[in-house]
N, CA, C and O of each residue as an XYZ file, in Angstrom:
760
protein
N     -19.990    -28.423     13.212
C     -18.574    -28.411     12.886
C     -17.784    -28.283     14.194
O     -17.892    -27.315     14.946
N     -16.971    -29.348     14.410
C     -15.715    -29.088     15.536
C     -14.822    -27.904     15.677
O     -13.684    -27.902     15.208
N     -15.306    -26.956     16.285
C     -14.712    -26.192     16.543
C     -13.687    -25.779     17.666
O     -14.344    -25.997     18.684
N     -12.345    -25.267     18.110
C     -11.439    -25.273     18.853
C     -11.479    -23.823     19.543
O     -11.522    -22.841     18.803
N     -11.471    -23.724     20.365
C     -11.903    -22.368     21.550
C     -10.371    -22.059     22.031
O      -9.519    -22.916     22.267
N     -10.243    -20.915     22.105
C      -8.703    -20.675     22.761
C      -8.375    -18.658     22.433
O      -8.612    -17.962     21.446
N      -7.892    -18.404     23.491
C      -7.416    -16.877     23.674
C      -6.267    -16.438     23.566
O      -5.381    -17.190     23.971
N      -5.932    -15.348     23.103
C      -5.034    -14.761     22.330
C      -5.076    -13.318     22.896
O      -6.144    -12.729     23.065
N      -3.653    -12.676     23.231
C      -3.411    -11.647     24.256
C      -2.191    -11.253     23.187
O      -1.398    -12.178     23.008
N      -1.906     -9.978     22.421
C      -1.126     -9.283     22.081
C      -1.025     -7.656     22.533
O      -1.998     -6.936     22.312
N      -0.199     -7.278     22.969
C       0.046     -5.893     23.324
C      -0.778     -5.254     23.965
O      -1.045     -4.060     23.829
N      -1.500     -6.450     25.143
C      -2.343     -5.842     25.853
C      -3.628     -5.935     25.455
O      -4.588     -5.632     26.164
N      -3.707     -6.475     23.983
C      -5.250     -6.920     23.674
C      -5.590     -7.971     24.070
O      -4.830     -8.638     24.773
N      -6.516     -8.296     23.813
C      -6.843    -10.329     24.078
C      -8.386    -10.565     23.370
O      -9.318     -9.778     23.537
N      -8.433    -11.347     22.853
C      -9.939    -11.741     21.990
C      -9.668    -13.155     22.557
O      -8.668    -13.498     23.187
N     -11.007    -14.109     22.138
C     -11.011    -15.069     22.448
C     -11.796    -15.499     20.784
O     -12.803    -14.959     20.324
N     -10.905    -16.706     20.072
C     -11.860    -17.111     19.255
C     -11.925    -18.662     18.928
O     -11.147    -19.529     19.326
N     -12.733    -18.767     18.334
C     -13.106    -20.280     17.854
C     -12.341    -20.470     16.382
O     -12.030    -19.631     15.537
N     -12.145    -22.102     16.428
C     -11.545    -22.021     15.031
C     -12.033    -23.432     14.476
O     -12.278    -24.249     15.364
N     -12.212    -23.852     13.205
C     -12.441    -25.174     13.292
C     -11.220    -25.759     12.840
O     -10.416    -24.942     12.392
N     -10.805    -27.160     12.838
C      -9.886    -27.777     11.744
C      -9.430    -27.632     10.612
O      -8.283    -27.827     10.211
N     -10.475    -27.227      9.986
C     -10.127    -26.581      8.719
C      -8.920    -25.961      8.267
O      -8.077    -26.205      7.404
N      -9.145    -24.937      9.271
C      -8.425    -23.737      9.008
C      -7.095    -23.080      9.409
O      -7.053    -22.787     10.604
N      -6.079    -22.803      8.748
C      -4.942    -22.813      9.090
C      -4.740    -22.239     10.717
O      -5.307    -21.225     11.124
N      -3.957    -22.963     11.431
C      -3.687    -22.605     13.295
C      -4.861    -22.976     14.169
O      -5.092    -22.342     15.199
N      -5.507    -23.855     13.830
C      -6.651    -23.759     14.646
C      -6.612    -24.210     16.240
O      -7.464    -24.748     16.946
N      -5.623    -23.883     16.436
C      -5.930    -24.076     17.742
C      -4.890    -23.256     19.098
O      -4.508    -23.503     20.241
N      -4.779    -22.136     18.028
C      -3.936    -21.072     18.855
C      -2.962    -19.974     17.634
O      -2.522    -20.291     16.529
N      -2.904    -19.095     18.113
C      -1.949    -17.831     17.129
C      -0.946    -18.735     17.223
O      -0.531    -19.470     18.119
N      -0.520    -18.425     15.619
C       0.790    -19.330     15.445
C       2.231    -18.237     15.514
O       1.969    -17.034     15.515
N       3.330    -18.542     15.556
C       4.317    -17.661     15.621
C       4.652    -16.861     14.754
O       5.429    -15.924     14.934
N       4.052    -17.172     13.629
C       4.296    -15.863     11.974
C       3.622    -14.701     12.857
O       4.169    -13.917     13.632
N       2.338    -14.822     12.523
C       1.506    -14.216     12.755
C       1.416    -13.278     14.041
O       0.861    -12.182     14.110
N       2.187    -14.065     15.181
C       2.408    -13.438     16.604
C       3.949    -11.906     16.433
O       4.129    -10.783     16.904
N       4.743    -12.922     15.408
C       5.692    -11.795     15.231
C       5.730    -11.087     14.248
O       6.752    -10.479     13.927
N       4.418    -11.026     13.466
C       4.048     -9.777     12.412
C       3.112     -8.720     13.275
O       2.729     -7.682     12.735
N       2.814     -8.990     14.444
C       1.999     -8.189     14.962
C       2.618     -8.051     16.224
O       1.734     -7.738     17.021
N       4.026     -8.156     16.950
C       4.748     -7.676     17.445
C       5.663     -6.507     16.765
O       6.067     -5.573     17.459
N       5.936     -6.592     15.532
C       6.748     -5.857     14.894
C       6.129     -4.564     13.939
O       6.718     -3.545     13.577
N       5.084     -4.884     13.742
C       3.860     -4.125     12.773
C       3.563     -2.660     13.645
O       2.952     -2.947     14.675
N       3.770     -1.449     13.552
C       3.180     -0.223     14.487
C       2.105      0.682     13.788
O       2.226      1.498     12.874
N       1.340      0.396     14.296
C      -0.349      0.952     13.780
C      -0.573      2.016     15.072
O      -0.820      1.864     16.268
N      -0.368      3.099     14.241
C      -0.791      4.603     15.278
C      -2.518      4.259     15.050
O      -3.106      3.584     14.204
N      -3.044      5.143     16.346
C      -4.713      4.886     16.151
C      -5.137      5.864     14.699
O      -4.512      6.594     13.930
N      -6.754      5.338     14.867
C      -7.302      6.095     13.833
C      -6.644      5.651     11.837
O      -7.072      6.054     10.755
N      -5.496      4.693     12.187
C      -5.177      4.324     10.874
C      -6.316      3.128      9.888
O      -7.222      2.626     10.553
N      -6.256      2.858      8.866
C      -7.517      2.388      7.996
C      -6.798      1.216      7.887
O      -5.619      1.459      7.630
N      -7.112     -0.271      8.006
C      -6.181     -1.362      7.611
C      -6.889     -2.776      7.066
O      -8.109     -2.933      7.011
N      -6.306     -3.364      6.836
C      -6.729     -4.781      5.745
C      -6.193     -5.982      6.250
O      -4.999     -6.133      5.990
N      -6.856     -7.082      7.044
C      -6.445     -8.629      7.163
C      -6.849     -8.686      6.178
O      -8.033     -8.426      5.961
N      -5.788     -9.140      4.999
C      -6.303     -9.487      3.960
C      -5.623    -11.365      3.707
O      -4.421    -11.626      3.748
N      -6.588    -12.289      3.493
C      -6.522    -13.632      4.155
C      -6.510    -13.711      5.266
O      -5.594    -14.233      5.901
N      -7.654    -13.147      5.810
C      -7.975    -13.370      7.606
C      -7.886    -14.895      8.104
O      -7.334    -15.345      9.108
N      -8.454    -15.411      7.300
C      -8.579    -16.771      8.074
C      -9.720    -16.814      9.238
O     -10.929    -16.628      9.108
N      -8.929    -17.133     10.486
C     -10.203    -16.797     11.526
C     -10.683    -15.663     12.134
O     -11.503    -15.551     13.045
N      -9.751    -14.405     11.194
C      -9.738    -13.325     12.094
C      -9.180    -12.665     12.851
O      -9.597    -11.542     13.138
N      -7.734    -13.356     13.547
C      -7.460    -13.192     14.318
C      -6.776    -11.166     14.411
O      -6.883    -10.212     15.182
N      -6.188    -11.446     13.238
C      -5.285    -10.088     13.293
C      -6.519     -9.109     13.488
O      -6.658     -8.574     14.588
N      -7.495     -8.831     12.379
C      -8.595     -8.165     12.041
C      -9.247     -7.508     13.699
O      -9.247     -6.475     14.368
N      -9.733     -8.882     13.734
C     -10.397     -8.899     15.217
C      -9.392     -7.814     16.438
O      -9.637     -6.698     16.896
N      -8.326     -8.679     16.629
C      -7.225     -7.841     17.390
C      -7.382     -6.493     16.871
O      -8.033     -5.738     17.593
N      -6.918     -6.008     15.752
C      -6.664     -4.625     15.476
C      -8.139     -4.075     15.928
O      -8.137     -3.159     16.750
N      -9.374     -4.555     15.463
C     -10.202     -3.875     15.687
C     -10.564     -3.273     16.973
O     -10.987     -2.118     17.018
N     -10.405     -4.074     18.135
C     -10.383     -3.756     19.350
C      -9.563     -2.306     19.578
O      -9.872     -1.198     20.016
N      -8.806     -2.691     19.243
C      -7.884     -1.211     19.895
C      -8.383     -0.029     18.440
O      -8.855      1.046     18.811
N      -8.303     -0.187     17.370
C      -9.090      0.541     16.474
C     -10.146      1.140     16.119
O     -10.250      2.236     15.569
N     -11.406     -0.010     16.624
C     -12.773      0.304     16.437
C     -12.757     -0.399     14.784
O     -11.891     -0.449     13.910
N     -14.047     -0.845     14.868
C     -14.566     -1.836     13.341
C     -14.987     -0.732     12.458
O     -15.755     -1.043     11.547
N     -14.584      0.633     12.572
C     -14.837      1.391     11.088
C     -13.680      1.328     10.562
O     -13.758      1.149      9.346
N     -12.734      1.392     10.916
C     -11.396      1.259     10.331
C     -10.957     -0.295     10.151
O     -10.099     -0.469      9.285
N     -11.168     -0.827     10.469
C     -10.613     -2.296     10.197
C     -11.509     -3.358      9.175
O     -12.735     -3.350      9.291
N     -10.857     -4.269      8.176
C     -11.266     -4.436      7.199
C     -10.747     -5.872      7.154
O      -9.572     -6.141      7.404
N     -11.863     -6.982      6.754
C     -11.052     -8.620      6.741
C     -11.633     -9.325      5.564
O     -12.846     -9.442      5.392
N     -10.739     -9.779      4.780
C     -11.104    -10.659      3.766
C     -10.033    -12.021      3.334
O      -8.820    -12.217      3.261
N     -11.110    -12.676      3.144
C     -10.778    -14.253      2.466
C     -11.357    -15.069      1.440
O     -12.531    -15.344      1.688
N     -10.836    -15.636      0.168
C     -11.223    -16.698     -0.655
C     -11.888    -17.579      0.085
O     -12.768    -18.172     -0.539
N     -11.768    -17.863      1.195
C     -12.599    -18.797      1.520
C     -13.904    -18.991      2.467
O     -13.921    -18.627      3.643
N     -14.730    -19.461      1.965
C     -15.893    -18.727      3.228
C     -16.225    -19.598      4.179
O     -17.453    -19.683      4.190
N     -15.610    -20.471      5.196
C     -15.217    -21.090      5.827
C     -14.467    -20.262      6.397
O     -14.557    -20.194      7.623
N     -13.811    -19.665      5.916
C     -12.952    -18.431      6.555
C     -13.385    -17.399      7.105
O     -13.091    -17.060      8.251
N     -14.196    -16.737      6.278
C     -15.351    -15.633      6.012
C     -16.544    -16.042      7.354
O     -16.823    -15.238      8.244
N     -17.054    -17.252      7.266
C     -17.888    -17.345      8.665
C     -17.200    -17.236      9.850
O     -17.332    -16.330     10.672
N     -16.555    -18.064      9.908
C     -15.402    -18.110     11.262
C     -14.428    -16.491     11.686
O     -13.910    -16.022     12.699
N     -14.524    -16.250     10.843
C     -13.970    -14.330     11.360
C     -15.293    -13.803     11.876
O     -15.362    -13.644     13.095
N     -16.810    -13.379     10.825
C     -17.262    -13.074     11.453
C     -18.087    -13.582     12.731
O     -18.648    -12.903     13.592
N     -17.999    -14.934     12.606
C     -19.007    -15.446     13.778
C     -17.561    -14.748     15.098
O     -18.022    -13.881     15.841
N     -16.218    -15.042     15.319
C     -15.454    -14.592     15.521
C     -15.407    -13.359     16.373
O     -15.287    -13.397     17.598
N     -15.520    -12.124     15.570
C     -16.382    -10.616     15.639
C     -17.457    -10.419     16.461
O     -17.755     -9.456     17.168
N     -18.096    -11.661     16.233
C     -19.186    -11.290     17.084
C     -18.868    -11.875     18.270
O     -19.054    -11.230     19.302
N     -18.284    -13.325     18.329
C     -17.860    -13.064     19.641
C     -16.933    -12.500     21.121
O     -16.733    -12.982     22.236
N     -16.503    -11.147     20.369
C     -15.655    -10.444     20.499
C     -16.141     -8.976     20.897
O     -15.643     -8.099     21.602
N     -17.234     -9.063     20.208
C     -18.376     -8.010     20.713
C     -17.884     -6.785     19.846
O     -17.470     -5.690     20.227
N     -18.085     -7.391     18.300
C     -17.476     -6.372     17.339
C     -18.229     -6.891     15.927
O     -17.813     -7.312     14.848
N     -19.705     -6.612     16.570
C     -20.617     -7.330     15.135
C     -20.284     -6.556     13.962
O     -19.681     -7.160     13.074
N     -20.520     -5.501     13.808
C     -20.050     -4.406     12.936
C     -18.805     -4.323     12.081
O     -18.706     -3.342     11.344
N     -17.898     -5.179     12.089
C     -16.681     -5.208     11.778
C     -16.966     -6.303     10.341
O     -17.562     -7.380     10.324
N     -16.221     -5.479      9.081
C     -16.362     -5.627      7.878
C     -15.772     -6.844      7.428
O     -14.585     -6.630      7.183
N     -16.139     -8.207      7.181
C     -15.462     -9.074      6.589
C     -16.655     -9.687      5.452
O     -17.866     -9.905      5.427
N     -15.082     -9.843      4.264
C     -15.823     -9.781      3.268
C     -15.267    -11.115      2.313
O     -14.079    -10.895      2.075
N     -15.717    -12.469      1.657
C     -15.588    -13.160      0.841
C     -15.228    -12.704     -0.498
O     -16.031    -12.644     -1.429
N     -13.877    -12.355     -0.572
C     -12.817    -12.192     -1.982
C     -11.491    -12.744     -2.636
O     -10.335    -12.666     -2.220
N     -11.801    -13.101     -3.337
C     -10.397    -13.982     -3.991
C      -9.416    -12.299     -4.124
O      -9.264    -11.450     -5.002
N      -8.991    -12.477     -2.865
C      -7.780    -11.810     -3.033
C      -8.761    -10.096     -3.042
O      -9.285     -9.741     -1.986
N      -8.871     -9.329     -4.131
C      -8.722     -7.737     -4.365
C      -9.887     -7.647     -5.107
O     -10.562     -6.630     -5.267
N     -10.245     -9.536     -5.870
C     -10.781     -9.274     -6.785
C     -12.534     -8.852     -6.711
O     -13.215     -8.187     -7.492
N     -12.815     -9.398     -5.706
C     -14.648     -8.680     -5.232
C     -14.553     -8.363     -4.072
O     -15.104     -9.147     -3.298
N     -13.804     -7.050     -3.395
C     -13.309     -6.166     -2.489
C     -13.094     -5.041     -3.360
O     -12.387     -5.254     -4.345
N     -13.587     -3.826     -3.186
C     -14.083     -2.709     -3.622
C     -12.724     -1.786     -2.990
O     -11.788     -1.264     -3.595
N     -13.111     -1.839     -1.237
C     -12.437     -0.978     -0.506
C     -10.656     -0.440     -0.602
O      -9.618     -1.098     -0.536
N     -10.862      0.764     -0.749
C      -9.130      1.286     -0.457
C      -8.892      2.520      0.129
O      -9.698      3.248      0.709
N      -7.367      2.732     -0.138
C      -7.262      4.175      1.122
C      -6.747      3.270      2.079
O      -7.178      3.648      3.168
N      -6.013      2.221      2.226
C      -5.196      1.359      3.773
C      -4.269      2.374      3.782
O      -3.864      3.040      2.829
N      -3.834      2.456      5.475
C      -2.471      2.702      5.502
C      -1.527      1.632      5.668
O      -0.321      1.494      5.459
N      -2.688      0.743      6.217
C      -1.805     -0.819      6.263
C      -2.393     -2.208      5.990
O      -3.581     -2.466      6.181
N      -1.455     -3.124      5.513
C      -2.578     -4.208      4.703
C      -1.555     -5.430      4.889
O      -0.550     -5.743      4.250
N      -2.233     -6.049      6.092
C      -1.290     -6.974      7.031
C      -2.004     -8.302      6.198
O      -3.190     -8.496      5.933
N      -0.698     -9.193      5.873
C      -1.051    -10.969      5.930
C      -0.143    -11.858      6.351
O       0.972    -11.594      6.801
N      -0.606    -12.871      6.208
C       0.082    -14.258      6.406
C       0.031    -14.919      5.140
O      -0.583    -15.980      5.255
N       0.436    -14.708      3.974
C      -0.313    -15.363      2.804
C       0.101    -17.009      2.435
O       1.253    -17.266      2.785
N      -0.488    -17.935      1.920
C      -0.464    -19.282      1.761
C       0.614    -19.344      1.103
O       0.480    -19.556     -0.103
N       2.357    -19.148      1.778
C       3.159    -19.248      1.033
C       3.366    -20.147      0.265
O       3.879    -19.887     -0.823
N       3.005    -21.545      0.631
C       3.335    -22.855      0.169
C       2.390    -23.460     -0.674
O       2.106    -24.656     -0.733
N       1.717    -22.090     -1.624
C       1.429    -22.682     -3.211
C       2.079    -21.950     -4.203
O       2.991    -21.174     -3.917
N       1.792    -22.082     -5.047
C       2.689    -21.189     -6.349
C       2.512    -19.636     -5.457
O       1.745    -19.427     -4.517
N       3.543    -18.607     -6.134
C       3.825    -17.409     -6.088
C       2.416    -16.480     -6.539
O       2.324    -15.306     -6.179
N       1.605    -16.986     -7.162
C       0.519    -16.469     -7.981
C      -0.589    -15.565     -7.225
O      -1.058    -14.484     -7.582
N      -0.862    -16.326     -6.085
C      -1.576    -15.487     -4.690
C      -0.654    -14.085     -3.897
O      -1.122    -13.121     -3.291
N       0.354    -14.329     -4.098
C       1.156    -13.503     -3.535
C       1.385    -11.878     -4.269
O       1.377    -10.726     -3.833
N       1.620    -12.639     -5.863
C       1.815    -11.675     -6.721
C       1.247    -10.700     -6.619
O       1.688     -9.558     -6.489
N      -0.742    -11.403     -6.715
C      -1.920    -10.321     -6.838
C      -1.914     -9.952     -5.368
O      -2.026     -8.726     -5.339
N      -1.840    -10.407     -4.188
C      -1.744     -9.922     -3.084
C      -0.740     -7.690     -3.249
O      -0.857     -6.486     -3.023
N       0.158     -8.886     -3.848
C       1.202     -7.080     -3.563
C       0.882     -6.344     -4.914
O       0.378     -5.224     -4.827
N       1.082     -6.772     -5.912
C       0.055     -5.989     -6.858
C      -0.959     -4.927     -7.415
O      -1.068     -3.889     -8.069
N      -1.812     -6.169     -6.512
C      -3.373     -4.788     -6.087
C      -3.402     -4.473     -5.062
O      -4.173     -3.532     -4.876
N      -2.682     -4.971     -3.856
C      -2.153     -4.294     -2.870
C      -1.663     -2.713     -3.160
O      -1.764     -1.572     -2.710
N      -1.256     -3.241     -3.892
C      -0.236     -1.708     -3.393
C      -1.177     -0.137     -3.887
O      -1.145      0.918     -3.253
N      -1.862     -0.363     -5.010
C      -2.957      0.239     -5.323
C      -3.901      0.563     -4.389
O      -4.380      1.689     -4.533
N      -4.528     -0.429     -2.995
C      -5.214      0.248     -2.459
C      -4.666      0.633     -1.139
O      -5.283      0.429     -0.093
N      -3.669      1.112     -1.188
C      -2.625      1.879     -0.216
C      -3.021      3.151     -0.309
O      -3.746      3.371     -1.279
N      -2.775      4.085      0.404
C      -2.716      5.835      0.795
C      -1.072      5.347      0.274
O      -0.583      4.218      0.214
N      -0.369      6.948     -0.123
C       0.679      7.475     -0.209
C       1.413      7.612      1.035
O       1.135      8.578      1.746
N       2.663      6.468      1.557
C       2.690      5.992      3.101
C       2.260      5.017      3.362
O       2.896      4.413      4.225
N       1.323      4.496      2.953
C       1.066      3.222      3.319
C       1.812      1.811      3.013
O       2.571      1.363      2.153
N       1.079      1.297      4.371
C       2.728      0.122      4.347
C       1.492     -1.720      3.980
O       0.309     -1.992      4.183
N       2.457     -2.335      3.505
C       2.294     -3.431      3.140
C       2.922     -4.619      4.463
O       3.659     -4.075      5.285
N       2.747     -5.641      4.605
C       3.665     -6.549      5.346
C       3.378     -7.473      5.395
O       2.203     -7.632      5.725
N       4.216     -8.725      5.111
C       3.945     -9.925      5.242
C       4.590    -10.565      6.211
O       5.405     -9.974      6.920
N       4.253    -12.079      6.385
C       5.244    -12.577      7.168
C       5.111    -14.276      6.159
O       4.133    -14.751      5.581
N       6.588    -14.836      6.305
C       6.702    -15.292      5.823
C       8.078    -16.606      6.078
O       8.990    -16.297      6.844
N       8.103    -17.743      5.520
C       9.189    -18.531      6.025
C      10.518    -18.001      5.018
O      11.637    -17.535      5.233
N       9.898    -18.275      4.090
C      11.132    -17.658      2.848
C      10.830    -17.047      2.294
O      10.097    -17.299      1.338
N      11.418    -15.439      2.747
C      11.851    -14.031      2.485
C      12.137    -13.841      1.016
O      11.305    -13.165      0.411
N      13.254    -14.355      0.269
C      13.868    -14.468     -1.294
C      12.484    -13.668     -2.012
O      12.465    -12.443     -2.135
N      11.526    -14.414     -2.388
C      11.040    -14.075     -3.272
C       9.998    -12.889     -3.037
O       9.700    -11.994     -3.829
N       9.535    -13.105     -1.786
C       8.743    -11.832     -1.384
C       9.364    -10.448     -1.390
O       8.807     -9.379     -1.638
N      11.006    -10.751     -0.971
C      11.979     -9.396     -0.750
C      11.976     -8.743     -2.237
O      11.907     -7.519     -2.341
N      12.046     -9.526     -3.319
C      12.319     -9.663     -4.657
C      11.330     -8.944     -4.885
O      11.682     -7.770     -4.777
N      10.099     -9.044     -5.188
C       8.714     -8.696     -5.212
C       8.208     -7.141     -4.603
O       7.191     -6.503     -4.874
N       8.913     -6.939     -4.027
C       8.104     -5.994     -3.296
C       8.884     -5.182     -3.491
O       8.393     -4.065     -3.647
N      10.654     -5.287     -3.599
C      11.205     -4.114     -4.070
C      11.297     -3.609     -5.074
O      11.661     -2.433     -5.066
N      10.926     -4.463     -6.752
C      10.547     -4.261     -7.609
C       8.968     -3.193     -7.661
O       8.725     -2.290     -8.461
N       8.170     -3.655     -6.612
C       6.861     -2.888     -6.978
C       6.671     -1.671     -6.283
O       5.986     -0.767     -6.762
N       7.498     -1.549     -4.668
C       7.512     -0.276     -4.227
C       9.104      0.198     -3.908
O       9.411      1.158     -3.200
N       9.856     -0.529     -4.464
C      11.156      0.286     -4.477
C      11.906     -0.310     -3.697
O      13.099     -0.343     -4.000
N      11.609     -0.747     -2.872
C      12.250     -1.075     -1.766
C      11.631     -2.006     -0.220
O      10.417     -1.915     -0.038
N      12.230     -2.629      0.548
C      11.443     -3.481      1.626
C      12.227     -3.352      2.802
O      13.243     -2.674      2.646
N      12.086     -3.695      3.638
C      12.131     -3.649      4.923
C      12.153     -5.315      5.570
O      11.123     -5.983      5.481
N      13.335     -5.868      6.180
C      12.744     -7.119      6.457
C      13.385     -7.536      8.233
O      14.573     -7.597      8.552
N      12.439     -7.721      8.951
C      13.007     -8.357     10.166
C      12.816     -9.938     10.805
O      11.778    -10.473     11.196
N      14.257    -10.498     10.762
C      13.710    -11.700     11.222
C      13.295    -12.320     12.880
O      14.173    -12.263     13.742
N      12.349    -12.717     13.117
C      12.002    -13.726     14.426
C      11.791    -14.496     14.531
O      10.799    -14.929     13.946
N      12.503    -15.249     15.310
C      11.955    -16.519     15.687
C      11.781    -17.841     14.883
O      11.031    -18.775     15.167
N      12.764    -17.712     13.650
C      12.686    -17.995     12.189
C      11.233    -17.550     10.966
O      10.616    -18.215     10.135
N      11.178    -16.480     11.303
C      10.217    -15.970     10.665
C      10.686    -14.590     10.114
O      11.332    -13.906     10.908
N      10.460    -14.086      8.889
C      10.528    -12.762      8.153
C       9.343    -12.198      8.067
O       8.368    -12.732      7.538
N       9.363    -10.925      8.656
C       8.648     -9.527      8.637
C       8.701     -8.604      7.379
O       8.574     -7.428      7.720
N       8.827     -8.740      6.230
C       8.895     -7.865      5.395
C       7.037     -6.837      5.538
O       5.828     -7.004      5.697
N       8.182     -5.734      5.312
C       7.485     -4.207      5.317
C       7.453     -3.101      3.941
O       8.534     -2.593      3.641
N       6.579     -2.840      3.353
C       7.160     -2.299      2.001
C       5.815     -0.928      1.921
O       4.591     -1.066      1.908
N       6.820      0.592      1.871
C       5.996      1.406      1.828
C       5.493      1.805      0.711
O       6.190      1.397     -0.219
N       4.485      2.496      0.319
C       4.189      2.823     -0.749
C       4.548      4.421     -0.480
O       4.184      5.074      0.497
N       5.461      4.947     -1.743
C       6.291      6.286     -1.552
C       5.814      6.459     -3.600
O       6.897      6.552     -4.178
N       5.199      6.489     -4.151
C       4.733      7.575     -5.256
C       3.484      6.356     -5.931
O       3.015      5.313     -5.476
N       3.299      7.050     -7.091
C       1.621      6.808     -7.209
C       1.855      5.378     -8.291
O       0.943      4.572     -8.476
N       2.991      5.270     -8.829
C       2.855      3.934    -10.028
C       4.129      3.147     -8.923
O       4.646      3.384     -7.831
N       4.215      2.016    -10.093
C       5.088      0.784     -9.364
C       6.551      1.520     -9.599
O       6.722      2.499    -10.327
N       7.560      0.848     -8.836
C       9.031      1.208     -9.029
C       9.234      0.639    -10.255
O       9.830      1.355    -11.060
N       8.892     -0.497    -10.638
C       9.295     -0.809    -11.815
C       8.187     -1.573    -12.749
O       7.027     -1.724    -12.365
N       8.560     -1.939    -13.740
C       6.861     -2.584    -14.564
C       7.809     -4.007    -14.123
O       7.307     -3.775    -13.023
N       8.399     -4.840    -13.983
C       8.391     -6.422    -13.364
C       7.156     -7.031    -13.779
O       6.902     -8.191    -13.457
């Protein structure tokens, strides 16, 4: 498989990974993704979720400065799922948990304080839904959610219905929404 080689330097980190065609950005961090993880603040020692890793990139990154007991990557697709961990390993982070799940649904793990994506905005709302959903369930009390996204509307909609309230910053034509989890059920049944 043609794969695309290229390095990636955020906040002083830097991984180097492979990507094939396939797979969404393959051939460099794209700007969602660069300004969800400019804006995103992860104190150490916190527990967190690429959840739709793709190649890894966030996962990988966080793990470095984290360590791979705390960091956690999953994707529907396992094309995805190889390419993170082959990824990991070349990153020198074999140990680091990525796991083949449609979404929440064969992923066990919870207790995030944070549960970072990029999600496939540009199919139905339906991925998104269960994204924040069962998201928000495997949050700690404090724990934050965040997406990034082109159009904000419906995600802003979404998330303040399920935790009350959101948080949104724009860059670069891109939205940062942030949504904490502050008590144990949804703000509203929506």
């Amino acid at each position: 498989m043609n794969r695309h080689r290229y390095d990636v330097t955020v906040s002083d980190t830097s991984v180097t990974l492979e990507c094939p065609a396939s797979l969404f950005s393959p051939r460099g961090l794209d700007a969602g993704t660069r300004a969800m993880l400019q804006v995103v603040d992860i104190a150490d020692g916190c527990k967190v979720l690429d959840l739709g890793c793709g190649s890894g990139v966030v996962g990988i990154l966080l793990a470095k400065r984290l360590g791979t007991e705390n960091v956690f990557l999953t994707d529907v697709d396992a094309v995805a799922v190889d390419t993170a961990a082959r990824n990991a390993a070349l990153n020198k982070l074999p140990h680091l948990s990525v796991t083949q799940s449609d979404g929440f649904r064969d992923f066990r793990e919870s207790g995030f304080d944070h549960i970072l994506s990029n999600p496939p905005y540009h199919t139905d709302f339906a991925v998104a839904k269960h994204f924040i959903m069962k998201g928000f369930n495997r949050l700690v009390i404090g724990g934050q959610m965040h997406f990034v996204v082109k159009r904000p509307q419906w995600y802003r909609n979404k998330l303040r219905s399920v935790f009350g309230g959101c948080q949104v910053r724009e860059i670069n034509g891109y939205s940062v929404l942030s949504a904490t989890r502050r008590r144990e059920s949804y703000a509203s049944r929506r």
